[in-house]
N, C-alpha and C positions, 0 to 999 in steps of 0.2 A: 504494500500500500504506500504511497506515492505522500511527502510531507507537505508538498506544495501547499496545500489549505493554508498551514499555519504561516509558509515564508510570506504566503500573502496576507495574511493578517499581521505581520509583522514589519511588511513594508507598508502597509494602510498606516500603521498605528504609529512607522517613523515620518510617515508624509503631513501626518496630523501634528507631530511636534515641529515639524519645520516649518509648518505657519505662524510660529510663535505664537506673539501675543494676534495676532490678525491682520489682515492687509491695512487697516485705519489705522494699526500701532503703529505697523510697520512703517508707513508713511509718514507718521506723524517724526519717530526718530531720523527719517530722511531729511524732510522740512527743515530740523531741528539744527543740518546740518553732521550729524552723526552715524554712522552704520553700524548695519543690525551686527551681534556680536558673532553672528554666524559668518558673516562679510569680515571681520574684523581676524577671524583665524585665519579663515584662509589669505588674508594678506599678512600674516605673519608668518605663519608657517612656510616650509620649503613645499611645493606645488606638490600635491596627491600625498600628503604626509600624516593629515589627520586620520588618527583612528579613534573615535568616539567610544565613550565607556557611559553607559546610563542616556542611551540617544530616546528610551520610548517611557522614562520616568517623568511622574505626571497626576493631574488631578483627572481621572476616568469617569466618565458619564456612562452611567448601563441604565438600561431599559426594563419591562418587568420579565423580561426574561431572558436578562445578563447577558444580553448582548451589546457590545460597546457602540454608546452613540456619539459622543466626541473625548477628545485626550487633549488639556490644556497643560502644555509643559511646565516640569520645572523652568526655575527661571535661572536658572545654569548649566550652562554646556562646558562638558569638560572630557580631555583624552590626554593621547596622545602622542606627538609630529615629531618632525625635525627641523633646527634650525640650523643652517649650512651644514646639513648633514648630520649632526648630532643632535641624540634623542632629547625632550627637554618635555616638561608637565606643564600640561594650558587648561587655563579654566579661565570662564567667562561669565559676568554677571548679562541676564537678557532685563535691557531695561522693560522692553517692550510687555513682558509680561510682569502686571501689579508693579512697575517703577521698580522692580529690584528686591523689592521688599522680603524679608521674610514671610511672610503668610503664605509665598508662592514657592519657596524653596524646601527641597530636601538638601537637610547640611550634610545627609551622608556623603553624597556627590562632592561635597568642597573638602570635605575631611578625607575621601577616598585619594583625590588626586595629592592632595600634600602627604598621606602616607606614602603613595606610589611615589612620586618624588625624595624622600627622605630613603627608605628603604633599598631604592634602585638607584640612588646618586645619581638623581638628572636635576638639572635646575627647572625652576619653575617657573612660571609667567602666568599671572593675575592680570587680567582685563577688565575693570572695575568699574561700577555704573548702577549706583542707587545705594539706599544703606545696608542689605544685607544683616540688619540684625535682628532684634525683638518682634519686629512687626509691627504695624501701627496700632492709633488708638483703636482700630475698630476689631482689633484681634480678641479683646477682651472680650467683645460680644458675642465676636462669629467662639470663642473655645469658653466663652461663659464660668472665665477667674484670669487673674494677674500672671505673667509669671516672673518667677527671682531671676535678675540678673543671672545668665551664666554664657559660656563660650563654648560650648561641645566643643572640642576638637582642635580649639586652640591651641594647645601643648605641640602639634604639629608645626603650627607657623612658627611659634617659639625654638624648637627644635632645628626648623629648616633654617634657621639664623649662622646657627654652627656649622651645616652640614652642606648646602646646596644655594648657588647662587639662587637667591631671590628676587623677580622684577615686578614691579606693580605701576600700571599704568592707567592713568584715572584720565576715564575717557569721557565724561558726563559728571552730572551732580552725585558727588559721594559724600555720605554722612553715618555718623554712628561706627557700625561696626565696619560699613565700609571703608570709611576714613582711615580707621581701624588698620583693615587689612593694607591698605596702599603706604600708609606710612610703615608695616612690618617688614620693607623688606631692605634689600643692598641699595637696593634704584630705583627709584621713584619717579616719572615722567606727569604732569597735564598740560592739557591740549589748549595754546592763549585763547581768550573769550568762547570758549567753548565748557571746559571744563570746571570746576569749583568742589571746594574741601573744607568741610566746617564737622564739625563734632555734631552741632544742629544747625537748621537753615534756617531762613529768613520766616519762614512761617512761625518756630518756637520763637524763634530769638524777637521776631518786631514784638511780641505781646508783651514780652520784659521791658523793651525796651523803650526811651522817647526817643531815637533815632532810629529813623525805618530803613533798612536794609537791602540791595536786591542781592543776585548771589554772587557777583564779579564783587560788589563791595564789601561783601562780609569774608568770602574763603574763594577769590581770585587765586589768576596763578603769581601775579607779584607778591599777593602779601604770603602764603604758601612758600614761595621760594625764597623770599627774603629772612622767613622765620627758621630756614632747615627744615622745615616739614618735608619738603620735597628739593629733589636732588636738580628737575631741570622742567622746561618748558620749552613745548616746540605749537610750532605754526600748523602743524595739522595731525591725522593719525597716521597718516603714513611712517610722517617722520617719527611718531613715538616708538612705532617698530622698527624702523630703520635706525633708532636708538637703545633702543632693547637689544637687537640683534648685535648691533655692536659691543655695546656694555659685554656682552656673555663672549663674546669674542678675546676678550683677553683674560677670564677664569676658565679652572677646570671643572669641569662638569661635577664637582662634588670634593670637598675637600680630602679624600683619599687619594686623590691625583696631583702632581703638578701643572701650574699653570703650563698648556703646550705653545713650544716655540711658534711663529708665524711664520709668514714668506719672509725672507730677506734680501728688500729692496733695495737697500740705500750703503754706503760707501760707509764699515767702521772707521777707515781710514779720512774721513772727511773732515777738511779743515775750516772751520769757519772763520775770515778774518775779519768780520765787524765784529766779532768779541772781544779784542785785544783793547778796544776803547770806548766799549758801552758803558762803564761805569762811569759815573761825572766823578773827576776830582772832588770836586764841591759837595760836599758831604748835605747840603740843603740841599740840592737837587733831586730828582727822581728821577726815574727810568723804568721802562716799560716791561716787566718779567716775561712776559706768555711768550712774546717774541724771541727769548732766552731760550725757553724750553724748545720752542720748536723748532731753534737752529742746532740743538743738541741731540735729538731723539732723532728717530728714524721720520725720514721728514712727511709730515701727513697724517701722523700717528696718536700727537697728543690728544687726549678722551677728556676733556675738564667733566668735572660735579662738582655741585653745589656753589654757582658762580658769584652769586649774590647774596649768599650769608658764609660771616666770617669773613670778611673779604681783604682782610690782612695776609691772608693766607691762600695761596692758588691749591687746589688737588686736582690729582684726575690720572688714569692711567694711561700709557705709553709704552712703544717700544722701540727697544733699544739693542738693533742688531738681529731683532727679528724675535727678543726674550720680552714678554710682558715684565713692566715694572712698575709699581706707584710711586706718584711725583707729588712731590711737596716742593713749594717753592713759596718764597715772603714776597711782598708784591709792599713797595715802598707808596705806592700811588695814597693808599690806604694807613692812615695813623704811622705813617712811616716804615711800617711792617711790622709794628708795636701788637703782641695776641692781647687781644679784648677774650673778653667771659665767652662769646660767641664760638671765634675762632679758636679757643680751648677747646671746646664742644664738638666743630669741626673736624679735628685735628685728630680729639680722640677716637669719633666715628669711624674714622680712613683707616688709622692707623690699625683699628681693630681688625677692620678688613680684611685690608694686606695682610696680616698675622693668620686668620681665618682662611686664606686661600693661597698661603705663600708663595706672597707678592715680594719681591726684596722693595727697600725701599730706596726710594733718590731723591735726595733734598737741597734746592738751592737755598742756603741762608743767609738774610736779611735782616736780623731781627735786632731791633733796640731793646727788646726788655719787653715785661706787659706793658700794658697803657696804664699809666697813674691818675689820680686825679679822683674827685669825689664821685663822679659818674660812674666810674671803673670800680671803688672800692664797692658802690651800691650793688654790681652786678655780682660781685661775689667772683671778680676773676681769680684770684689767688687759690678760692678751691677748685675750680675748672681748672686754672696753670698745671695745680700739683696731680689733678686728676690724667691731664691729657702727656703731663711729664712720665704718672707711675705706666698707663698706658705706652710708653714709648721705651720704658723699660722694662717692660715685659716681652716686649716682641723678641726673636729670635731666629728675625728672616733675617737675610741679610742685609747691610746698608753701606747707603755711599754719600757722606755729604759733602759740599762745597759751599765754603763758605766766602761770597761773592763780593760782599762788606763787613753788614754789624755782625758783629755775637756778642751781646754785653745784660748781663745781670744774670738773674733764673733762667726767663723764658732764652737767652741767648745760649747759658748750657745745655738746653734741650733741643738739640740738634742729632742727636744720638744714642744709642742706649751705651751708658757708659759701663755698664759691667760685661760687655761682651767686646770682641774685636769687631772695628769696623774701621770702612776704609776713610779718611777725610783729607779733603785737599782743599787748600786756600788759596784765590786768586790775587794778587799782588794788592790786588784795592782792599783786600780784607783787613779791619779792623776789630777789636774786642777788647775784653776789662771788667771790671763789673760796674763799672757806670761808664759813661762817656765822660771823655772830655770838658765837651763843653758844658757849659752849665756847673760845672764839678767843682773847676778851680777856685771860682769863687768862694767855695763854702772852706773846703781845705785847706789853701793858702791865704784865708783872709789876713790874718795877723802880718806873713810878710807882704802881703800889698797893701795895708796900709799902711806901714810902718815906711813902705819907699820913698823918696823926696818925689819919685815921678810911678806911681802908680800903675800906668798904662803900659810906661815900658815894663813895669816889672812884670806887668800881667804878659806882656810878650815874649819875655825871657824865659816865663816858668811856661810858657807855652811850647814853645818850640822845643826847651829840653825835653819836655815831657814828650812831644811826636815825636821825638828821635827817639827815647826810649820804649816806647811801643809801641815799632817798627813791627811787622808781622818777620822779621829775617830775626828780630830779636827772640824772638817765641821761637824761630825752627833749629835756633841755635840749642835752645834746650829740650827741643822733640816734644814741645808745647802745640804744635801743629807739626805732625807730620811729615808733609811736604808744603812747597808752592809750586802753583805751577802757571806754563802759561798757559790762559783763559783759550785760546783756540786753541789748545791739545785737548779739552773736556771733554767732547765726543769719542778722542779715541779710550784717554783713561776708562770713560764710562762701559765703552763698546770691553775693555779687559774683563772691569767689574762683573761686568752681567756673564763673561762666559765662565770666570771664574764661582760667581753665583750660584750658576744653571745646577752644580752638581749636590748641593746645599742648605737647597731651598724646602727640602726634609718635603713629608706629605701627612697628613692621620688629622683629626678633628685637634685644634686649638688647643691650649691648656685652659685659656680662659674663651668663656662659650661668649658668641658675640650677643650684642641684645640689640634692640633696636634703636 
């Protein structure tokens, strides 16, 4: 006897979930400017790579004699594809049916694919669009009592932190647990005036409030990216997948692995000679970092996050000879390259990363010190300072720094983990101390300049001996620094670093588990 009956009830019952929420939903998210999340895989995905897990789960309408009269889907679709070829875990919220909501979801479906992800070391990718959590008010009615805050399943996300790159891309209005999920993971992408990210929307929050809200003013993607909630913001969905896919392009599929080498394009031997005079003499001056990095790494390479909070601080991955590495670098544009509470915060996010997927790290250093001042002390930088310092000596990948000018106080010793060997070399413009110069003398030499018949000069005599004695050739004389070196050989040093790196860079879950 022949199964056919059933393959056809089972392609009826998959054709009925692929109407989603209905042609007028489905339209309406077009309108809206957004595609349905079933459109939204497969342009993420490598072409014919989705395999769907839970495609006919659903709320089932039967007749009075249980025969099915229609199948309104869950409101998540989840499998899974590849992306350039390697396997990775997708789940998508469908706004189309109930806005996303809980009331339309089975969480086994969300909890299934972050197990499958976690267990099988594939990274994962969250599509996210509505809030995904409790359900609304009217859930009280339709299940007739409250229920307790709780997360099924969340120990998963939490887990995948340690184990499996995570990317969440908030493609629409995300609130609550949605919010939730998109800030859990490595990478964070929303889509400008399209997308928006609040804990709750304009509809709880205007009733609290005398200032009435739409949702670009309440959880845009500026105020979102400017707070570190999220990592970046692009101009359509495309580009968030063409961001996703990149991001996972330089981790391993699962922290058991090392990160795997890429093509190598570009000349290790490459010399850059507008290095030799990018820094200003002039210690007021400033100079433009990104352009540093990119004449260093392999060219085309550099991956910035989180461009607009913390912005004392540049991150973002690169490579270097064809080896994935995380880059740090002090961006003077910004408080000088002074770490505020922010860029602590930052600094210790990345850093954890890198640790979590052994990343070696590469650090241009800039840095005067934290930021001082009553603003500074309110934000509490000194415990982010120490936080994102014990962070940096915990790590255990390998490192490379260059220190391009400042290193001067705390935040300037933290350029390195000092309890382990690492590489560090100093461009001739490098400066350091635990305070600067200027500003300094005054306080220190007060007594002999005013005590001078002429002041001014004295204050230029105790000037100049003082730059002579902390020359950076004075520091190499006592292995106070390493080396120096010159500024267009930094591509090739670095191109050494990484090969010497590559064999190093260890593999197995973190000692400390990352968190969000």
């Amino acid at each position: 006897m022949s199964w056919q009956p059933e393959m056809d009830e089972l392609r009826r019952r998959q054709e009925m979930t692929k109407r989603m929420g209905g042609a007028d939903k489905v339209k309406r998210q077009h309108d809206g400017g957004r595609l349905t999340v079933r459109e939204r895989i497969e342009r993420l995905l490598d072409k014919d790579s989705f395999r769907e897990l839970g495609s006919v789960a659903g709320k089932a309408e039967y007749d009075g004699k249980n025969d099915l009269v229609d199948l309104t889907p869950a409101n998540v679709v989840m499998g899974r594809g590849k992306i350039d070829g390697r396997h990775v875990a997708v789940t998508g919220d469908d706004f189309t049916v109930r806005g996303g909501s809980a009331d339309a979801t089975i969480k086994e479906k969300s909890n299934f694919v972050e197990r499958y992800a976690n267990q099988y070391r594939v990274p994962v990718v969250r599509l996210i669009e509505g809030s995904g959590g409790g359900g609304s008010v009217k859930t009280i009615e339709t299940t007739g009592r409250a229920n307790v805050p709780g997360v099924a399943g969340w120990e998963w996300a939490v887990r995948n932190m340690g184990a499996v790159p995570t990317v969440g891309l908030g493609l629409g209005s995300v609130a609550g647990l949605g919010a939730a999920r998109l800030a859990a993971t490595h990478y964070s992408v929303m889509v400008k005036e399209v997308s928006a990210m609040f804990v709750a929307g304009p509809p709880v929050v205007n009733r609290l409030s005398p200032k009435q809200y739409d949702k670009q003013e309440l959880g845009g993607w500026e105020i979102q990216l400017r707070a570190g909630a999220i990592d970046e913001a692009v101009d359509s969905e495309d580009e968030a997948f063409a961001a996703a896919r990149r991001f996972l392009s330089y981790l391993p599929s699962s922290v058991h692995d090392a990160p795997p080498r890429g093509p190598v394009t570009d000349d290790p031997a490459r010399r850059e000679e507008s290095l030799f005079d990018v820094i200003p003499r002039d210690v007021r001056k400033v100079y433009r970092i990104r352009p540093i990095v990119e004449k260093v790494v392999d060219q085309g390479s550099f991956f910035e996050m989180g461009r607009l909070y913390g912005r004392s601080v540049v991150t973002g991955f690169a490579r270097v000879d064809g080896w994935p590495v995380a880059v740090m670098a002090s961006d003077p544009m910004f408080y000088g390259g002074g770490w505020t509470s922010d860029t602590c915060q930052k600094v210790t996010r990345f850093l954890d990363m890198a640790e979590t997927f052994h990343l070696p790290v590469v650090y241009f250093c800039d840095c005067p010190g934290f930021l001082i001042g009553l603003e500074a002390e309110k934000s509490g930088v000194i415990r982010q300072g120490v936080r994102a310092m014990s962070s940096m000596f915990q790590t255990t990948v390998p490192w490379c720094t260059f220190i391009i000018r400042n290193a001067f106080g705390v935040a300037g010793a933290a350029h390195q983990n000092g309890s382990r060997m690492n590489w560090r070399y100093a461009w001739p413009s490098g400066r350091w101390g635990s305070l600067p110069l200027e500003g300094g003398i005054e306080a220190a030499y007060r007594a002999d300049i005013e005590a001078a018949d002429d002041p001014k000069e004295k204050m230029a005599e105790i000037e100049d001996r003082l730059n002579k004695l902390r020359s950076p050739f004075r520091s190499a004389e006592s292995f106070w620094i390493e080396e120096i070196i010159d500024p267009r050989d930094t591509r090739k040093i670095l191109c050494e670093f990484v090969d010497l790196a590559a064999p190093v860079r260890g593999s197995g879950p973190a000692h400390m588990w990352m968190r969000p």
